[in-house]
N, C-alpha and C positions, 0 to 999 in steps of 0.2 A: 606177651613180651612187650616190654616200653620199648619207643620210639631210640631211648637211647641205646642203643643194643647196634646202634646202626650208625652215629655217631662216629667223628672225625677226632685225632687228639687234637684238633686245634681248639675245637669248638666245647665249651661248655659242658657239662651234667645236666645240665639244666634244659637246655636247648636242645633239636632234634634235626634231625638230616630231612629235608624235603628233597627226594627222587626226579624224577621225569615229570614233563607237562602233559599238557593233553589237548584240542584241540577244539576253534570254534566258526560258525556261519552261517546265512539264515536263504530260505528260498519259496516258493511254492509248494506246498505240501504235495506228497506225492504215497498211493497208496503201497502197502507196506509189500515188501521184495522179497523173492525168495532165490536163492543162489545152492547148485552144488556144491556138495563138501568138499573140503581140500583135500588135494590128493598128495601123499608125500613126492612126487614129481610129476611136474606138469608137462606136459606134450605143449610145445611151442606152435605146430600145425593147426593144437584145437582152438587155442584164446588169438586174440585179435593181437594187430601190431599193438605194442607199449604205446602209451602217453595219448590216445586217442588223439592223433593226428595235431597235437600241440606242442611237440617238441622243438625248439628250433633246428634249422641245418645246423651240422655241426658235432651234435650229439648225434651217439648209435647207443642202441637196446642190445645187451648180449648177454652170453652166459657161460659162465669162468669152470670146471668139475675141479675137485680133490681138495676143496676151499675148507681143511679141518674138517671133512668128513661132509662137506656141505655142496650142491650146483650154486653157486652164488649168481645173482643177478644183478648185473653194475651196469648205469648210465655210464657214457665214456666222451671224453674231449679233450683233443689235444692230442689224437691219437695219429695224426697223420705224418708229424714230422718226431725221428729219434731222437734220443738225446733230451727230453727234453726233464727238468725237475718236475717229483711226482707229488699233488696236493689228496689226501683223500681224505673225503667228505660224508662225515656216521650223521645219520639222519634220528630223529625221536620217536615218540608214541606222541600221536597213531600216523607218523607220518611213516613213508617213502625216500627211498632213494631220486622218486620224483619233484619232491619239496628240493630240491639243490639244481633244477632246470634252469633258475632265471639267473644263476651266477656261475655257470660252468663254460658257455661259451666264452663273456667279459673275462673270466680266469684264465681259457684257453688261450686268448689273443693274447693275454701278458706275457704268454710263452710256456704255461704247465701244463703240463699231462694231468688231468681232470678225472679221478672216478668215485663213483658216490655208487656203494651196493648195498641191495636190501637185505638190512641184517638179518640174521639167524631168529626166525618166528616171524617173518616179514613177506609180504609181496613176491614176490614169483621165485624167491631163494629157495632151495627145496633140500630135505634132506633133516630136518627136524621133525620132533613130535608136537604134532597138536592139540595132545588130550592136558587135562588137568594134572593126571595123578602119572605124573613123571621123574626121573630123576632132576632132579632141578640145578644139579653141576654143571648141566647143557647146555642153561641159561646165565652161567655165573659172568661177572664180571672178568673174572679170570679166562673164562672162555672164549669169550667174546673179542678180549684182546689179542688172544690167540687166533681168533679167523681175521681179525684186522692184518695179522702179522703173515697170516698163511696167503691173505689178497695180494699184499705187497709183494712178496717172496716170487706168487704167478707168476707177474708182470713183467719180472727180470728186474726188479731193485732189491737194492740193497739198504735203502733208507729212503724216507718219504722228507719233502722239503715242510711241511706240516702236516696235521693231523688238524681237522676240525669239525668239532663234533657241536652238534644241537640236541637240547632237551636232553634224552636219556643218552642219547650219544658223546652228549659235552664230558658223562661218569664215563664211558669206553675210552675217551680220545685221553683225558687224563690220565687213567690209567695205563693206556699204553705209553704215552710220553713220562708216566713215575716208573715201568718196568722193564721198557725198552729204549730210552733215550740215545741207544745210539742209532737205533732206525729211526725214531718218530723224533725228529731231530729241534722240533718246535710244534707248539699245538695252540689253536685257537677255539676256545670255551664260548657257547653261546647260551647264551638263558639261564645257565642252571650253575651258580659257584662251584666250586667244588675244593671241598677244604680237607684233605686228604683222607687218609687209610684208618678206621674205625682204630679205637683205642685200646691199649693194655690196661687193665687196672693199675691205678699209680699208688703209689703209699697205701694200700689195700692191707698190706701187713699189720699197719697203726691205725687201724680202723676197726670199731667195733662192729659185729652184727647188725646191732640196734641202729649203727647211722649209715649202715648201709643199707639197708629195710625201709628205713625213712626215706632216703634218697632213691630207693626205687617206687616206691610210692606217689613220690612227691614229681615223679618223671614218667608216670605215667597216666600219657597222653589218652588214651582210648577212655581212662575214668573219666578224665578230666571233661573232654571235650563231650561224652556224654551227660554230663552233669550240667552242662549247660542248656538253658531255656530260651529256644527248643534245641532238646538234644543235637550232638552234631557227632561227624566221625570224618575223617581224614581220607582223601582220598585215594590216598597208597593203601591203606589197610580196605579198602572195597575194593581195588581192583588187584588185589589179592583173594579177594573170596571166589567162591567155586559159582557162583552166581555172576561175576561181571560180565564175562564172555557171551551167556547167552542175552543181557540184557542190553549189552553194546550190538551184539548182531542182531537181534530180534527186536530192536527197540519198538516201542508202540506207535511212534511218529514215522517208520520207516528208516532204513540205514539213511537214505538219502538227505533229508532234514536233520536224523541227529546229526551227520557228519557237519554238514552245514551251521548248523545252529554251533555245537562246538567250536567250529572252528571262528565262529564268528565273535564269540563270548570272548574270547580270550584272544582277540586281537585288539588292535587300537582302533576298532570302528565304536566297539561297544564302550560306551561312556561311562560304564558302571567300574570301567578301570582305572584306576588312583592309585594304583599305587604306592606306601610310606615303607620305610624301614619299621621295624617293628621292636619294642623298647626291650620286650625278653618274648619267652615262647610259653606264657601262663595261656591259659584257653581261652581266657578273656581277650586278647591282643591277638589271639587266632583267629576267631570270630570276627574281624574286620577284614579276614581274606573272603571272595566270593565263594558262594557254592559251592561253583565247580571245583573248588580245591578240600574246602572246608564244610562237609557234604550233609543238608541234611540227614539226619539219621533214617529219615523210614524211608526214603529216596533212592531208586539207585543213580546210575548215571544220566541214563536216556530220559528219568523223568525231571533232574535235576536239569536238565537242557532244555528240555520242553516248558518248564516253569520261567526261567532266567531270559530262553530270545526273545527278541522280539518281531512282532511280525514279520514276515520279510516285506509286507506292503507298505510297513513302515520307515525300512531303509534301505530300498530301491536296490539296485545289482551291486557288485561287491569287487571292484575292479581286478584289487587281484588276486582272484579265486574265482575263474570264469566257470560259467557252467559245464563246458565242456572238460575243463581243469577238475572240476568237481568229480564227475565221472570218473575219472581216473581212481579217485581212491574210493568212489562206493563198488565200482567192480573188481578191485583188488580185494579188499576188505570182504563186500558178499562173497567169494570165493573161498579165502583162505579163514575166515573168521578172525577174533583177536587172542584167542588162546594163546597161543606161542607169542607173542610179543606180551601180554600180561604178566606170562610166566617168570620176566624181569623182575615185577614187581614186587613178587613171591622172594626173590633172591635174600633181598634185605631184610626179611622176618624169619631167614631160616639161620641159625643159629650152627651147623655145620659149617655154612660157607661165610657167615661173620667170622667166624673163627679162623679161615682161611686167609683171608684178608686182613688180619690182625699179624700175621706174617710179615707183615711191612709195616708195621706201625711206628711212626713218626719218620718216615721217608715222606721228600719233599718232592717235589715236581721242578727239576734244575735246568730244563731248556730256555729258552727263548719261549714267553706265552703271552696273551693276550685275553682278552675277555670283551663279548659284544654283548647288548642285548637291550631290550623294547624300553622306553619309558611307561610304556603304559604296560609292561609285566609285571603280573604280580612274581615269578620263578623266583627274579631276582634276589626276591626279600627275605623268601618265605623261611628261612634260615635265617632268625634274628643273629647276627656276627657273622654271618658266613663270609661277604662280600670283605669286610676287614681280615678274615683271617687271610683268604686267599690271598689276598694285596699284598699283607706283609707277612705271611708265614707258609705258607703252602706252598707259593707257585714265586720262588725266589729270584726268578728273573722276570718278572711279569713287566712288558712296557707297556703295554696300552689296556685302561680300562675306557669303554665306551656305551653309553647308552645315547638308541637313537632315537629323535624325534620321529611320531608317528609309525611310530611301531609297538606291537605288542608282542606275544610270544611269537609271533611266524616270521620273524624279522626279514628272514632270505626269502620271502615270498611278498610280506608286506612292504620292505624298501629296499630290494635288489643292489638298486644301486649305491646307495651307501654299505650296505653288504659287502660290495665288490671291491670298491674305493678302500675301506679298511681293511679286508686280507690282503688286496696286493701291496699298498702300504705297507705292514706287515710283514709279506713278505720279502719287499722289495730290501727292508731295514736290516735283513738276515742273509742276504744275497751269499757272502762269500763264507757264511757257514751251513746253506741251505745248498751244494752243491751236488748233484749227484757225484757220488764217488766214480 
């Protein structure tokens, strides 16, 4: 199936939807770990306190039942005084509801009720399937809005004063603000455009076979980018394969170092980030994104990581991504593995739940919305037109676009505080339509 199969009506035939990011950081090599398998629920007595002793006061670890069929696991702030408007916060691949600790207390103080849970395939959430060969409606975008909705509903609201979503979260948080705008009453997008609901065929009536063969040809991505020297392949379509899982948990570097090293790749430490808009989406113009997205071919992930960091002798500690910070997601990760969060990725090449999502085709995203994210992201781009259509077509009340200095994709980790400074802005601008009812 071409990339266009997954496609926005805003956006081109020509051009493809880039998904979720992924993560980068570099350390001490460390020999390779072995972790129990995930259990579909976890005994809170047998694993240690969350956040390995780095959360600030303020935040509490808990856990929500009946969350859409799921134990959901949410970070919480803001939780001590009633009344107060509710922000919540869909975290990406391969992060955590822990990736949203350095701007949940700053959110707190402004006066919101703060919850950020680990989505369904995620960290201590429990109550999905971890295998490969599953029904994958589990994982649908549609679902997933569905447990945002069934979080809220817990809590005792009735509507949320934003929704703000990172990486693959930013497609959830959109989605629930195009399906339920009168809950998710505004939404802030980080990283990842999103230029709305895959497309109908248009004038497909006055179209021959012949130019529509052509056109599927000429839009597919997987020839293309293989046909390049040296081959390459995208990297939605490998962490779709039945091989990522165990090459992300088993990596040969050790979970500890791949996490690291990704994470560190694809922040604004690594220099190798440049970010440009890109002129269309031919393989040739793809090929100027880095590896980690645009993937060698005989490569998986962990080796493509292992080739791209650099030493960690070479760029000393990593301020914000502490070692102990680090820990956090290799013992959530060696635990649960990354199946069930991959399984996302799987969504967008299944042709059942394209078709579902074609349901809403050419509905726009009409709240109050916004959009953050890294100067040194590649996410940004990687969708030649995406960042325009959303502007002016997708997201019809959008006020603020932002890109911020010194940051890459981990924005809310690498500069908190301008992080915090533009949601409450934000939401500050939306006051007397952001009220709890």
């Amino acid at each position: 199936m071409s990339i266009r199969t997954v496609m926005s009506s805003g956006v081109s035939r020509r051009k493809f939807l880039i998904g979720a990011g992924a993560l980068s950081i570099a350390c001490a090599p460390r020999p390779a770990q072995s972790f129990p398998s995930y259990a579909s629920e976890f005994d809170p007595v047998t694993l240690p306190p969350y956040g390995n002793g780095t959360l600030a006061p303020g935040i509490r670890s808990r856990k929500v039942f009946n969350i859409n069929g799921l134990s959901m696991h949410v970070l919480e702030a803001g939780f001590d005084e009633p009344d107060r408007p509710l922000v919540l916060l869909l975290h990406g691949f391969p992060d955590l509801c822990y990736c949203w600790r350095k701007v949940m207390v700053p959110l707190a103080a402004a006066g919101y009720h703060v919850i950020a849970p680990d989505q369904r395939g995620y960290g201590r959430t429990s109550g999905w399937d971890d295998a490969y060969d599953v029904d994958l409606g589990a994982f649908s975008l549609l679902t997933m809005a569905r447990d945002a909705l069934a979080l809220v509903e817990a809590f005792g609201y009735r509507s949320v004063a934003a929704v703000v979503g990172h990486d693959v979260g930013s497609f959830i948080a959109a989605w629930c603000a195009l399906i339920r705008p009168d809950v998710f009453r505004s939404v802030v997008l980080m990283s990842v455009p999103f230029t709305g609901p895959p497309a109908l065929p248009f004038n497909s009536a006055n179209r021959s076979q012949a130019e529509e063969a052509a056109e599927d040809s000429a839009n597919n991505m997987r020839a293309q980018l293989a046909a390049l020297h040296p081959p390459r392949k995208f990297y939605q379509h490998y962490y779709a394969s039945r091989e990522a899982n165990d090459n992300l948990h088993h990596s040969p570097q050790g979970l500890h170092d791949f996490l690291w090293g990704y994470f560190y790749l694809k922040s604004a430490d690594w220099k190798g980030n440049k970010p440009i808009p890109l002129k269309n989406a031919s393989a040739a113009e793809l090929a100027q994104i880095p590896g980690y997205y645009i993937m060698d071919q005989s490569k998986g992930m962990a080796e493509t990581v292992a080739a791209l960091a650099p030493s960690p002798v070479d760029i000393g500690a990593t301020p914000w991504l502490t070692e102990a910070e680090l820990d956090v997601y290799v013992s959530e990760w060696g635990r649960t593995g990354f199946q069930g969060a991959l399984n996302f990725y799987r969504v967008f090449l299944d042709p059942s739940l394209i078709a579902q999502f074609r349901l809403f085709a050419g509905r726009t995203v009409d709240v109050p919305s916004a959009f953050i994210g890294g100067k040194s992201d590649w996410a940004v781009y990687m969708t030649p037109g995406a960042v325009d259509v959303m502007r002016s077509r997708t997201c019809t009340r959008m006020q603020e676009y932002a890109l911020l200095d010194g940051a890459g994709h981990w924005l809310q980790q690498e500069q908190p505080d301008s992080v915090c400074s533009a949601l409450v802005s934000f939401l500050r601008n939306n006051t007397e339509r952001l009220q709890r009812p």
